[in-house]
Structure formats: C-alpha cells, structure tokens
C-alpha positions in Angstrom: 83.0 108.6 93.6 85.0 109.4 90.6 88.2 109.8 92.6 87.7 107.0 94.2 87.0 104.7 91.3 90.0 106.3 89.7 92.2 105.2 92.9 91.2 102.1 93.8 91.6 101.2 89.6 94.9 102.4 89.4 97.0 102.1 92.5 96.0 98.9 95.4 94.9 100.3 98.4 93.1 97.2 100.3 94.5 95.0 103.0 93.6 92.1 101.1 95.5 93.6 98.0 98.3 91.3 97.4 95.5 89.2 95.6 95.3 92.1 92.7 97.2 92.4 90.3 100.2 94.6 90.7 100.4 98.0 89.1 102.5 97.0 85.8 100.0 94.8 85.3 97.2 96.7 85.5 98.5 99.5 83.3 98.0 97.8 80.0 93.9 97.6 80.8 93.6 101.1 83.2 94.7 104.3 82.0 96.4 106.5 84.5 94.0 108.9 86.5 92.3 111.2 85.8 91.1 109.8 83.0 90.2 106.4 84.2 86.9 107.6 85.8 85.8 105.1 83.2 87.6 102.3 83.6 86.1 99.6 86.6 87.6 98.8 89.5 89.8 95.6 88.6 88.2 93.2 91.0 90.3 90.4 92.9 90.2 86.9 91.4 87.6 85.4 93.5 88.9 82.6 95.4 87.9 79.5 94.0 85.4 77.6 96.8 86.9 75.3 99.2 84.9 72.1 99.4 83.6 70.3 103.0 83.5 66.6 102.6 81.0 65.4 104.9 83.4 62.8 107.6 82.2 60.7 110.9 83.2 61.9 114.1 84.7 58.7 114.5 87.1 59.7 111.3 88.9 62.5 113.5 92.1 61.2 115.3 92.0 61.9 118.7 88.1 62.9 118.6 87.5 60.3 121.7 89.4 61.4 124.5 89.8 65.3 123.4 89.0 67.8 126.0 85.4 68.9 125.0 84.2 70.5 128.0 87.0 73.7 127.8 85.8 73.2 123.8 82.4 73.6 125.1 83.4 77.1 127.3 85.3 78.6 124.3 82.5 78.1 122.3 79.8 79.8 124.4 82.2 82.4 124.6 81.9 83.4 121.1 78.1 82.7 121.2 77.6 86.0 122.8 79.2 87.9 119.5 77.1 86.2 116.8 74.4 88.1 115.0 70.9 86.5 115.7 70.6 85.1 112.1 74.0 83.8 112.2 73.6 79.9 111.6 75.2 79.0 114.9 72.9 80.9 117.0 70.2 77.9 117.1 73.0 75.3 118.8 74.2 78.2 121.3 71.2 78.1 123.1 71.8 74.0 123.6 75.3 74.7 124.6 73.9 76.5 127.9 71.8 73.2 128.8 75.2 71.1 129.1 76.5 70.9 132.5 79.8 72.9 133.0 83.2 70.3 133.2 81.3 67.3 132.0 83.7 66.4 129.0 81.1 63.5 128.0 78.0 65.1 128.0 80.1 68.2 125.9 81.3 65.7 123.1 78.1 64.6 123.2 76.2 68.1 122.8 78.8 68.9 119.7 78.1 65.5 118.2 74.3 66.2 118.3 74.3 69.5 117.4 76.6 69.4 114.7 78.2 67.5 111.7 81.7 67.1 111.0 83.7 68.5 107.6 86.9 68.0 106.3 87.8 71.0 104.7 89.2 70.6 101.4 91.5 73.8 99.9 90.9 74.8 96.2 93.8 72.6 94.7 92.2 69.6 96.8 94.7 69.6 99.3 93.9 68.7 103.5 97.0 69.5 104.9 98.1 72.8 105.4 100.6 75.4 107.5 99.4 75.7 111.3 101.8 78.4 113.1 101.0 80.2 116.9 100.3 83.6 118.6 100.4 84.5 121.9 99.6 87.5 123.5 103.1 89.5 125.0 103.5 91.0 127.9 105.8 94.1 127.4 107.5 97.0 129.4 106.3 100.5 128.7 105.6 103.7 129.3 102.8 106.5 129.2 105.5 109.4 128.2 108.2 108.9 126.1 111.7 108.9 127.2 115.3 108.0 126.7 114.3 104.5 127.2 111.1 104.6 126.1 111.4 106.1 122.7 108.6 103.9 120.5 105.2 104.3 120.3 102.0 102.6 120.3 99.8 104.2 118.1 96.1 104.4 118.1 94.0 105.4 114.9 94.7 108.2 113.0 92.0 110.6 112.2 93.1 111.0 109.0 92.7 107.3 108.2 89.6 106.6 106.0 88.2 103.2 105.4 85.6 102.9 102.8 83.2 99.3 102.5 83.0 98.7 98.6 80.5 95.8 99.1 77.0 97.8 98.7 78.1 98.8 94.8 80.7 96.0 94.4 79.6 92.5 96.1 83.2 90.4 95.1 84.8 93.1 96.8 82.6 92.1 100.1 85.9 90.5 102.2 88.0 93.7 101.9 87.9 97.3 102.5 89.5 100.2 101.4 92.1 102.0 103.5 93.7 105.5 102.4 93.7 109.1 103.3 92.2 112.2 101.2 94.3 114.8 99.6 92.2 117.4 98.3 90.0 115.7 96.4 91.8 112.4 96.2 91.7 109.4 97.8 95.3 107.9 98.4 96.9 105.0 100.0 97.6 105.6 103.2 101.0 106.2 104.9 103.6 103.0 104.7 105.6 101.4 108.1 108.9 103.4 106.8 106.8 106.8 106.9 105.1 106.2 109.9 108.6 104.7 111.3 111.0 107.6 109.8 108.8 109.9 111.2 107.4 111.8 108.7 105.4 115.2 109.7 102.6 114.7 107.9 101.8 111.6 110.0 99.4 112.3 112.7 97.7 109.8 115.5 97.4 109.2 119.4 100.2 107.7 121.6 98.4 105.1 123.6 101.9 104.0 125.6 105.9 103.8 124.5 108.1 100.8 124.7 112.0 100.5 124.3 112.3 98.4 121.5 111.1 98.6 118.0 111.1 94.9 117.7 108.9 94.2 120.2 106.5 96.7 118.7 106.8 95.0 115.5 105.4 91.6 116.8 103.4 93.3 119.0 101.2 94.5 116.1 101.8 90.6 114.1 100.1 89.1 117.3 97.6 91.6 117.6 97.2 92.3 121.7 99.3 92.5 124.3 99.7 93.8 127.9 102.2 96.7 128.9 103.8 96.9 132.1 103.9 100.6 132.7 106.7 102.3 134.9 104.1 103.3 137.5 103.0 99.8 138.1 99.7 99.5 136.0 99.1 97.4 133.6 97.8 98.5 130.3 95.7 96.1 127.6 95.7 96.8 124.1 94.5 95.2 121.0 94.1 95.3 117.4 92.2 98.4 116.1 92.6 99.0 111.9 95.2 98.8 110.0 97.2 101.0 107.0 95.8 99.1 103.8 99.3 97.8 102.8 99.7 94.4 102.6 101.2 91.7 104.7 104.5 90.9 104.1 106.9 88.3 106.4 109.7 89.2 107.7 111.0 85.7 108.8 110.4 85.0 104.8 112.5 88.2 103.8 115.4 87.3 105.8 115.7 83.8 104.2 115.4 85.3 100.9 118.1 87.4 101.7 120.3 85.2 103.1 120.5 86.6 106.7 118.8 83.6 108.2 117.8 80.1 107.5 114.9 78.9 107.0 114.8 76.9 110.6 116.0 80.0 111.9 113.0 82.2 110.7 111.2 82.0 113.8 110.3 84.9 116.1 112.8 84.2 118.4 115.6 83.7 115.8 114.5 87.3 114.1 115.0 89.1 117.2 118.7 87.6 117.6 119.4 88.9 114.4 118.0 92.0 115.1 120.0 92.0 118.0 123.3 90.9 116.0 122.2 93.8 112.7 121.4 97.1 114.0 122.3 98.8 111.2 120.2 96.6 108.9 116.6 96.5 110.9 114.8 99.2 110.0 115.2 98.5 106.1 114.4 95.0 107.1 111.0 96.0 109.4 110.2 98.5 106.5 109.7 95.6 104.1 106.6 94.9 105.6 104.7 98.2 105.0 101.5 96.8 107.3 100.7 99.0 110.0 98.7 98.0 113.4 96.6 100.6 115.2 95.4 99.7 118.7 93.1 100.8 121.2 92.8 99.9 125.2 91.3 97.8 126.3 90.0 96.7 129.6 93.3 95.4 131.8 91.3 92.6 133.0 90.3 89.3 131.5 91.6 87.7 128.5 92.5 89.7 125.0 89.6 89.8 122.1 89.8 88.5 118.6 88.1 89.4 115.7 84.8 88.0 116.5 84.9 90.3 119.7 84.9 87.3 122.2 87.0 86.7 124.5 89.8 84.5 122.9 90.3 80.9 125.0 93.7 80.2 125.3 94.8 76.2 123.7 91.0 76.7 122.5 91.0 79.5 120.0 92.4 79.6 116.6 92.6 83.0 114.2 91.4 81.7 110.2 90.5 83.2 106.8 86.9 84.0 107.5 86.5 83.8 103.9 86.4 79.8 104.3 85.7 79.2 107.9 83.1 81.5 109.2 84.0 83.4 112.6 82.3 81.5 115.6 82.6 77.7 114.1 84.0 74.8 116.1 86.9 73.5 114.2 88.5 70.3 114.8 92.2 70.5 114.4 95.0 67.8 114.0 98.6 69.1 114.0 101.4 69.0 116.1 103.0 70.4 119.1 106.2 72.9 118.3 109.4 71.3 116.6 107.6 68.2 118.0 105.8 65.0 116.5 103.5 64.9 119.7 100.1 64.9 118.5 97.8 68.3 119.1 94.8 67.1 118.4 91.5 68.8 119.7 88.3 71.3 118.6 89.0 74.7 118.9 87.1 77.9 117.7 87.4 80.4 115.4 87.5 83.2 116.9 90.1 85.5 115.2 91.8 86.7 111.8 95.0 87.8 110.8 96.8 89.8 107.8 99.2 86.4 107.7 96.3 83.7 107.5 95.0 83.3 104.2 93.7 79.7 102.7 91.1 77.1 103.6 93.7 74.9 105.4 95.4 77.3 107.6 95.5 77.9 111.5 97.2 80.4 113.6 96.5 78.9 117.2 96.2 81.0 120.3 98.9 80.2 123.1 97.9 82.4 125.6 99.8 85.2 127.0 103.4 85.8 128.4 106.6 84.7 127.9 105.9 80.8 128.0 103.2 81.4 125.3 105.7 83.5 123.1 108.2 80.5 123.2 105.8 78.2 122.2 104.1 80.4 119.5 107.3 81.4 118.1 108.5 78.1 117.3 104.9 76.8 116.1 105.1 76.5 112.2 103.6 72.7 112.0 101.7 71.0 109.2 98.2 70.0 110.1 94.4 69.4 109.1 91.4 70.9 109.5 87.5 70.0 109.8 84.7 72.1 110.2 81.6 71.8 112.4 78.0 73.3 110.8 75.0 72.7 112.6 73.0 69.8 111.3 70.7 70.6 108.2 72.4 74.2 107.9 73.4 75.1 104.4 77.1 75.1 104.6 78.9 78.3 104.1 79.8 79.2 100.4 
C-alpha cells in the first residue's frame, strides 16, 4: 500500500483525474516519492450537490403528446441490470403490467409511479450542453494488412485497476488505472505510446481497420460493428480504459487555430484530418485516453454502462454522479443545427469520459452512417428533469 499511496499522491492516475489538482500544484503539499508514504492521497474536490426541484408533469414542454410507450420499452430494458435494492426496482415490476404500444396507459404508468425533478447544476443553472453518439459501422479485418494496418485492442494484461472506495469513500466515483513496475505502481501507457508503438506495450488484437481516425471515434462513441473482409460482422464495445484523462479534440483544434468553432464537429475533424496528414497524430496524441474493447455478441443492439441494451432516440449516456444509471429522464433540447423541438423521456443508460455535470446529455442515435451524421452535428443546448419513484429518498 505504500507504493501505492505514494503514486496516487504524487502523480494522477484516475480517469476522473482532470478534477485533481495538477502536479505543480500538488508539489508544494506532497513530497516526491519515496518519501511521501506519509503524505494522504490528495482527494478530488467533491462536487458540490446538484439540487432536484420538485416540478408537475404538466411543467414539461412537450410531456403530453411524447412517445411514452418506446419510453416505457427502454426502460424495462434497463430494469433487468438494476441491483435488487436499487430504488427503481419496486416501479419495474409495474412497468411489466402496462400493455405493450399503449402510449396512454405508459404516460400514465410513469406519472403514477414516479415524480418529476428539474435538475438544478451546482452554480443553479438548468440549461446545459446536449451533444450525440451513434454507434459506427466500420470496415475491418481479423489480420492485419497493407490496408488494414490499425488495431482494435482488447485489454491489456498488464493493466491494473485498483477501487479506492473501501479505505477512501470520496474517492467512490473513480478508480485507479496504471501498471506495476517492480514494486511501483505507475500510470499506465498514454495514446502516443500505445500509437507509436512502443515495445513495452502488450494487448490482444480483436480486428484491424484502415484508418486511424475512425479508430479514434470509434473508442469516443464507445461500440461499433466491423464489417470484416470475410463477410461477418463483428460487435465490439467499451471494455476499460488507460486512466488518462479526456481531452477533445474538436476543442484542441479550435484552440489551435486549425478549425472553427462550427467546424469542430466529427465530420469537420475528419476533413481536416483528411486535408493534415502530417499533423494528425500530434493532434490524436493530445487526447492521451485509451479505449479497450471486447466482442460482443453480433446481434441485437450495442450495451451501455448499465449493461442494457441501449434504445436507440430513447437512451442517453450522463454523469452517474448526478443522475443514477437506470432513471427515466425527461429531456428538452433540440434537433441538430436545428430549432425543432426534441422533446421526450429517455433513459439513462450510459456514461462517457466526455460527460461530466448535472445538466449534460450525450443522446444515443442509433447505429450507421445516418446516426453518425446526426450525432456528429448534435451539440445543442437543452434541460433536464429527473424521474424518482414516489416517496424514494432522492439520490445525493
């Protein structure tokens, strides 16, 4: 434990560790190792609670004529994932009484069963970023070749992921991701040494695809089918992750100056990549976040974070740290580079490295090309309210 201690104090090894403060800062209050066996892990600022301000059904635009019977399916989709003391499990067993396609008797079941919330973010705000993710639908390969020269990589063996929640509770929403050298825990290796290859980098090829962009959003959306030379189809999805820390691309560029800020979708960042070929691998590398997959079955629909099935239009990916996995959430936001309302409940049923606040939404397009276009252009502002089952203490 000392190593570890020593680690985690001096250097930021988490997936959540953009939240810490950076190493400069730390310095000052954590000597180097070894001999800060002593000093405490320097914990995260906590985030500061959002509120739920109780609101009539009434209150939510759009509430009325909504689509609450493919609400109703998403949501006993994810019923099957939740623990048995999870505070949603009492209303799943209702859901299975309401008769399948009846939108009335749905928006009835959720209005019974539940109580609305608008969800308030710690500086008091109710408007936040909504954006999209799809899942792709790529050309690949089993063996590497000429063509097929980038690979999909499953987990490392080497990768060790340690749950600091049993001895330090404020660290419950992360976990520590690094690999051991002799004695030491360290952080594990970045994009640009997995990328440039380095030989000390070690983990199974689950399929090769042609181009290193695609890989990269590939492992931003999570999942995603390949196409495989012999005419099989191969599904994989999200399976652990390096440690490093999320970092945007589309963001980087603008800063940069290679694109503009309406340009920073994903479609305009693979026509630069297209247009710089000298300057991606600098630019990917910036994001040191790796995605690990593993297969899974080639039929059905791809799995979020809660393990259910994820409903396309019906399923959104949140920061579980405000909206707990499994929760109907009503959502009001827009369609892509559009003012036409999007208004309807949706579940949460995923997470991602790129979602973090109370009021924020990544919603699930579905999968293949018409889905990417639409994801890729989704960056709309929009609200939020949460659904808890009636006289359930709300999630802190």
């Amino acid at each position: 434990m000392r190593s570890l201690v020593c680690v985690f104090g001096a250097i930021v090894l988490t997936s959540a560790c953009q939240q810490l403060p950076a190493p400069a800062e730390r310095a000052a209050s954590c000597p180097p190792c070894p001999e800060c066996a002593a000093c405490p892990p320097v914990a995260p600022p906590a985030p500061h609670e959002a509120r739920y301000e109780p609101v009539e059904f009434s209150a939510l635009a759009g509430w009325q004529d909504a689509a609450h019977a493919s609400s109703l399916q998403a949501f006993i989709r994810g019923c099957a994932r939740l623990q048995p003391s999870h505070a949603l499990r009492g209303t799943c067993a209702a859901a299975g009484t309401v008769p399948a396609g009846d939108a009335s008797a749905a928006r009835g079941f959720f209005e019974t069963e539940f109580s609305a919330f608008s969800i308030v973010a710690p500086d008091g705000t109710t408007e936040g970023l909504v954006t999209g993710y799809y899942e792709p639908i790529l050309d690949g390969s089993r063996t590497p070749s000429a063509t097929h020269r980038y690979p999909i990589y499953g987990v490392p063996d080497d990768l060790v992921v340690v749950d600091l929640a049993g001895q330090y509770p404020q660290l419950r929403s992360m976990r520590l991701r690094g690999r051991v050298e002799g004695r030491r825990l360290v952080p594990y290796w970045s994009r640009a040494d997995i990328d440039g290859a380095d030989p000390r980098f070690s983990a199974p090829v689950l399929a090769w695809l042609q181009d290193p962009v695609e890989l990269f959003f590939l492992q931003i959306q999570g999942s995603g089918q390949i196409r495989l030379d012999s005419g099989a189809r191969l599904r994989v999805g999200y399976a652990d992750q390096n440690g490093h820390p999320y970092r945007s691309l589309g963001r980087h560029l603008v800063e940069r100056g290679e694109l503009k800020l309406e340009q920073a979708s994903m479609q305009g960042i693979k026509a630069w990549a297209l247009a710089n070929p000298a300057k991606l691998q600098d630019a990917l590398n910036v994001n040191a976040s790796y995605v690990f997959f593993r297969e899974l079955a080639p039929e059905g629909d791809p799995v979020g974070a809660l393990g259910a099935p994820l409903s396309a239009g019906y399923s959104i990916a949140v920061d579980a740290r405000f909206v707990p996995l499994g929760a109907p959430v009503y959502l009001a936001t827009t369609y892509p580079l559009s003012a036409r309302p999007l208004e309807r409940l949706v579940m949460a049923q995923d997470t991602g490295g790129a979602i973090r606040g109370a009021v924020r939404a990544d919603f699930f397009w579905g999968s293949g090309e018409e889905a990417g276009l639409q994801a890729g252009r989704m960056r709309q502002p929009g609200r939020l309210w949460l659904l808890w089952p009636r006289g359930t203490a709300l999630p802190r």
